[in-house]
C-alpha angles and dihedrals in degrees: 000000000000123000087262092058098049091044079057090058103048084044084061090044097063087037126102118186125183125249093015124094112241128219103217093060089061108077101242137219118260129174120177104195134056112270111229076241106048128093102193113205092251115240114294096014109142110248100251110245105239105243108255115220134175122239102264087211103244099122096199098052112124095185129073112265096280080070093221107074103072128217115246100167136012129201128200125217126169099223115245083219099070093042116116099190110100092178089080102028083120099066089029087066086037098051082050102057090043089061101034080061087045093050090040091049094054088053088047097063089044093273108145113215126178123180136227133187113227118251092219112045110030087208098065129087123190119211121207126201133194130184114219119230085256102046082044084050095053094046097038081064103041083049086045089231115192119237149178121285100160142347102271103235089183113120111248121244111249124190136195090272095054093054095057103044101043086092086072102052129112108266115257093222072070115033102022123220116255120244119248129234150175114246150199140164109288115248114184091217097061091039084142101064093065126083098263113169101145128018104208085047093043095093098029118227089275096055096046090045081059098044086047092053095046090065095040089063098047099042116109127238106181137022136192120183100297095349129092137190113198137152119102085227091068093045083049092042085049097048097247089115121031091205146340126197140126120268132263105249093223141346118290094231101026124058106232112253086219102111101225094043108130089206090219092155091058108042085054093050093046100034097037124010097040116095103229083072095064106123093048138105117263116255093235100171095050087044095057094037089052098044104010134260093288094071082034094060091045097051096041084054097047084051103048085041089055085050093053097053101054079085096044087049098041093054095038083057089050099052085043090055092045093046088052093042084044100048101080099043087050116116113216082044090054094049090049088055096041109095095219099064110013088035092056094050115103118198131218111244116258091224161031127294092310101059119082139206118283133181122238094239090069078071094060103116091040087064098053091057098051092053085052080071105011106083149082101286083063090061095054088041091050084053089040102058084042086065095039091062094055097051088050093059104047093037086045093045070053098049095044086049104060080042086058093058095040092051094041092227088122080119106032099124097036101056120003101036108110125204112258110264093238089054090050081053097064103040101118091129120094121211131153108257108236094230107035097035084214127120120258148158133277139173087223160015133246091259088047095055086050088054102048090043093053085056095048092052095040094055091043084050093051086050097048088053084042090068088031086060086042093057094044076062099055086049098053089042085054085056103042090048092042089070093045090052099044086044091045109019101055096048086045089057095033100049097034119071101191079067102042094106095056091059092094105050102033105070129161090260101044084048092053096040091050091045096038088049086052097052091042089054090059098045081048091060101033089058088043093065102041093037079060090071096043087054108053092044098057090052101050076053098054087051101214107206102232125017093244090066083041088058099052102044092055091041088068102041085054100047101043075051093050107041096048075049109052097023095039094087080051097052102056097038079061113045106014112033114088095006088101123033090120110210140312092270104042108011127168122277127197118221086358092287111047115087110218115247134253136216129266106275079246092060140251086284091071086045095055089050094054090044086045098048090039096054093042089046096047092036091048086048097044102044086052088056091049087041109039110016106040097055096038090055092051095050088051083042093049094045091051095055101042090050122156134176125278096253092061116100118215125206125217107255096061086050087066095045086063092056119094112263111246112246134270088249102044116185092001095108097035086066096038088058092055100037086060089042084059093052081050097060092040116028097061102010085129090070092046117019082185100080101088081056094053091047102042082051087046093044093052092052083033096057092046093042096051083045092053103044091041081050109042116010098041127057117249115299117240103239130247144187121244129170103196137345089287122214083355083077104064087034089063090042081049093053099038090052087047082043086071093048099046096047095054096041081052101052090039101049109008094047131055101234101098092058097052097052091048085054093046096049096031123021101031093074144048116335102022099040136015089248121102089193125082103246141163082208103118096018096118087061102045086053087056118090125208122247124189101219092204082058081063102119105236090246086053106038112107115255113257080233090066091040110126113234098234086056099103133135083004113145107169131033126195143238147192102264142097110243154127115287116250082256096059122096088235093045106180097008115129108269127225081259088071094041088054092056097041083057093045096055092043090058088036089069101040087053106039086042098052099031084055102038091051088057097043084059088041093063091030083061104035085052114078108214086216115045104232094233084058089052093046095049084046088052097048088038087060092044101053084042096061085041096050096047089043089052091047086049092054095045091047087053098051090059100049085049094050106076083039089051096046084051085059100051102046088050088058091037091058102057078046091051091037093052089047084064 
């Protein structure tokens, strides 16, 4: 460049336009020292000029228009030239010369690029790129790409389950079966050593869409004097290209007319993503093939996960369906409905001044709920999906494992796995790496780490209390709103007839929970989406070194955010509301004039279920919206506005240009909204057994929506290694261990059934009763406490206005508790009763806990994580490699010896010859 043009860079650094999006203001990737694979334009080289061509008009071609050399990236610019805005002629100019380096730079290390101007849009160039066999070669080698060495003649392993769900597989006269190889990392020297049959076959579309994008993101676009900036996503972050992505190999609805075409796209869309194929197996194989094992994983796991929960679900349907045939023959429920004993029962107010008497059959149907989820099925389901957890993780490590040796990714993250390019950018730091002894480069110290990771963990800290002081909020606003719906509620249902069947079913706290669970689903969604940012932003700081470790950082910063923040408002439904009201006459205020609220008459249970069902209802439909409808309504938007007329043929390129570009994050939140829905369906599966069923019905939708929209609404992913599900992995172990603890506390402190066992086995019989036979008759009225009404403070005591007509000559109410009678000389005090479920629940959860931990080791033990056939073919696979390359070495070297070694023996053949003479 000459000294003008770099005075007119330093001039748009400094300058700030509106409306445009600046490059200084983007930290920018600078690297000071060559990369090993980096070729730099040396000093006073002319920048290349990219070769124009005109759209030949076949619209499924997937080759430049010399049909042979195939496109394995494109890349999207608006020209300056077309432009009619002169206010920012400047960074315009500026945004040209940085990708005309950036172009240059690609041919200059053997990249082939050949430009084309858009049909549609005049102003748009597309920009092909193909990566020659040799330039493929060198980077197959630098990403340690496993190859084919030789066809594998070993018998797979099959298994029972094979066995069963191959019926619903897609036909192989449709989706053929992959060959199998064996395999080992490419080397270009021993390029014969690898099953090359055909050269242009040999890396298929998605390994040469990875190794293109590896030197995308590593090509500089601008240098001055030692420093360079380099990496295609800050020239796309900076406007100076519109996209960048590979090519679809076909369209999702219409096979291409090109003859070697393998149709990919189609057959996944018909086979997989369309619902009609619903019921079928997913084609794993062709799905990683198509988008790399990365998509492949996720979606293996989302299947497997669905499998698993047809038990879950079967047995969780099963304890529903006993708890509803069960209600109405319960007894405590029968005695709250009977109008001689819960009818007689007159209730304590549940709060001050404003709230009447009321009498415990007005809870009828209530109880009748609770008893739907409240019983002892939901005890042997809440150990049974203890249990079922378990089971999912070691058969799916199994599972992954056998994944792991079919895709050939055992040794990803040893051996292939590169740094990130913005990492590489920072390294100016020296230390002496622990394993090679050897000196290398590094973006930080040790004191500098430390640093970066403080502020990582301070800033995820102020968010959690963030949703902690949010759900505070939601508390004070329960109990604010609990006093306006027992003043007004209760005289609306009670005055107005039209309204007098709702009476029992409406109640204040079913009013508050509904309309608290609704609020705390939109504070949920409005921090998701700020705490993203924050994020993001807190792990590019921290610099992770490979993607994989940048994953995974951010993976759990999002997901502690996002578990105090979706399961907060069940925790403490569950554990907190209703443990401390105190009694009628002094009971507990919050901020001195709040009175602490109670639970449903039905219990917290019923309250759990409603939070539960709310949030899984709103999330599932939100989450559709976000999934199914946005980007389908782009892509319609988009059409619409890029319409042209019926005679113009589009290439294919410019189709996917239309689609909608798959997120930063990728399949991060794919996996996120499965991983809560797993806490979902674990954490308080005691309150609604129901969940499993709710999921499996939500995965099956899920699994076809998130194929559809890959297939048919996103441009074509670029492709990535991955060995396993990542952090995912020890966050599923972490919630499956808290799952033990939750369920029992539930069932211990949030349920009744403690307390009535305790009652049954206890206080039913001698000397706590006049029975001799173990009975729940009569359990409704031992639960009840005794209040005194003339012990009611003045600033308590219910208003004579609010009075019922039907409260005369009464002169005690009664409450739920556990203490001392007004005529005891510890009146109000808690009762050995109290003190024996206390005691109850306490044992409850040492013995379901460790009972249930010590199996979950058991099995964890007893279940490999490798099946050992699958070891020993692993073992025999790496033995007849290592045989094979060093035979092929042997032969290769054979053959380079050979013409040395005939030299040398007709040199020794002619003194022979000479001395016969």
């Amino acid at each position: 460049m000459s000294e003008a043009e770099d005075n007119d860079i330093l001039e748009l650094d400094s300058e700030t336009e509106e409306g445009d999006v600046e490059m200084n203001l983007m930290t920018d990737v600078v690297y000071s020292e060559e990369l090993p694979t980096y070729k730099s334009m040396p000093k006073g080289q002319a920048v290349p000029k990219v070769e124009r061509a005109e759209f030949n008009g076949n619209p499924d071609s997937l080759f430049f228009n010399d049909g042979k050399r195939r496109i394995d990236f494109v890349l999207v610019y608006e020209d300056e030239s077309k432009s009619a805005s002169e206010k920012k002629g400047s960074v315009m100019r500026r945004r040209q010369r940085r990708r005309e380096f950036f172009e240059g730079s690609l041919m200059n290390m053997g990249v082939e690029l050949e430009a084309t101007q858009s049909v549609v849009d005049e102003k748009l160039v597309y920009v092909k790129v193909h990566m020659p066999f040799e330039v493929l070669c060198t980077y197959a080698e630098v990403l340690h790409i496993k190859l084919p060495i030789q066809p594998n003649d070993l018998a797979p392993q099959s298994s029972a389950y094979n066995c069963f769900t191959h019926h619903f597989y897609p036909s192989e006269d449709v989706i053929a079966k992959e060959a199998d190889f064996f395999t080992a990392p490419f080397q270009k020297d021993q390029l014969k050593c690898f099953w090359v049959k055909d050269r242009e076959q040999f890396f298929t579309p998605a390994m040469r869409s990875r190794m293109a994008y590896y030197i995308l993101s590593r090509a500089p676009y601008d240098v001055k004097g030692n420093v360079k900036k380099f990496g295609f996503n800050k020239l796309l972050d900076g406007g100076v290209y519109k996209a960048a992505y590979p090519l679809h190999d076909c369209r999702f609805n219409v096979k291409s007319k090109e003859p070697d075409c393998p149709n990919e796209r189609f057959l996944l869309y018909n086979e997989w993503a369309h619902p009609k194929s619903f019921y079928k197996m997913q084609p794993l194989d062709l799905i990683r093939k198509y988008f790399g094992e990365k998509i492949g994983i996720y979606f293996a796991w989302l299947g497997f996960y669905t499998v698993m929960l047809t038990l879950a679900a079967a047995v969780g349907l099963g304890c529903f369906i006993y708890g509803y045939t069960t209600r109405e023959t319960s007894t405590w429920s029968k005695e709250v409905c009977d109008p001689r004993i819960g009818g007689e029962i007159v209730m304590c107010p549940q709060c001050d001044e404003i709230c009447p008497y009321w009498r415990l059959n007005t809870t009828c149907e209530s109880s009748k709920r609770l008893c739907i989820f409240d019983n002892y099925g939901t005890l042997v389901f809440a150990i049974f999906m203890s249990v079922w957890v378990t089971l999912f993780l070691e058969f799916w490590k199994r599972y992954q494992a056998e994944l792991e040796h079919d895709w050939d990714t055992v040794e990803f993250l040893q051996q292939e796995e590169q740094p990130r390019p913005e990492y590489e950018a920072k390294c100016i730091y020296e230390r002496v790496n622990p394993v090679t002894q050897e000196t290398e480069k590094v973006p930080y110290t040790a004191c500098g780490k430390c640093m970066r990771v403080s502020c990582g963990i301070g800033t995820v800290l102020f968010w959690v209390l963030l949703i902690i002081a949010s759900v505070v909020g939601v508390i004070v606003y329960r109990l604010a709103m609990f006093i306006t719906f027992s003043s007004k509620l209760r005289s609306e249902l009670y005055n107005r007839k039209e309204l007098e069947p709702f009476k029992e079913y409406v109640t204040p706290q079913m009013a508050t929970s509904i309309t608290a669970s609704i609020i705390s689903f939109i504070i949920i969604m409005i921090l998701n989406s700020v705490y993203e940012k924050v994020a993001i932003w807190i792990t590019d700081f921290e610099l992770p070194r490979t993607k994989t470790e940048y994953e995974n950082s951010l993976t759990l910063k999002m997901f502690l955010f996002q578990f105090v923040n979706y399961y907060s408002s069940c925790f403490y439904i569950a554990f907190f509301k209703g443990k401390v009201v105190g009694y009628p006459g002094q009971p507990v205020y919050w901020l001195g004039s709040l009175r602490n609220e109670e639970c449903d008459p039905g219990g917290c249970l019923t309250e759990l279920t409603t939070q539960l069902s709310i949030i899984m209802t709103g999330k599932a439909i939100w989450n559709n919206i976000q999934e199914v409808l946005l980007p389908w309504v782009k892509n319609l938007m988009f059409r619409h506005c890029t319409q042209v007329g019926s005679e113009k043929v589009i290439p294919r390129w410019e189709q996917d240009y239309r689609l909608q570009p798959i997120g930063k994050l990728g399949l991060f939140y794919e996996y996120l909204e499965m991983v809560i829905q797993f806490g979902f369906v674990t954490l308080f599966v005691a309150s609604f057994p129901l969940a499993p069923l709710l999921a499996l019905f939500n995965n099956l939708c899920e699994i076809r929506v998130d194929a559809w929209k890959i297939t048919t609404q996103f441009r074509r992913v670029v492709p990535e290694k991955a060995q396993d599900i990542g952090a995912w992995q020890p966050i599923l172990q972490g919630v499956a261990i808290l799952a033990v603890a939750t369920n029992a506390a539930i069932i211990a402190f949030t349920s009744d059934m403690i307390p009535r066992l305790v009652y049954y086995w206890a206080f039913s019989v001698s000397p706590y009763s006049d029975g001799s036979d173990h009975t729940m008759t009569g359990y409704i009225n031992s639960s009840l406490s005794v209040f005194n009404i003339a012990d009611f403070k003045e600033t308590i005591r219910p208003s004579e206005e609010i009075t019922p007509y039907w409260f005369n000559n009464i002169t005690t109410c009664r409450y739920r508790d556990f203490r001392h009678p007004p005529s005891h000389p510890n009146q109000y005090d808690f009762s050995i009763y109290h003190w024996h479920v206390i005691a109850a629940k306490l044992a409850f959860m040492i013995v379901v806990e460790h009972i249930v931990y010590f199996t979950k080791f058991m099995l964890s033990y007893m279940i490999p994580d490798v099946p050992e056939a699958l070891k020993e073919q692993i073992k025999r696979e790496r033995y007849l490699t290592q045989v094979i390359l060093h035979e092929t070495n042997i032969k290769h070297f054979k053959e380079l010896m050979k013409p040395i070694a005939d030299n040398l023996q007709n040199e020794i053949e002619e003194p022979e010859l000479d001395l016969t003479l």
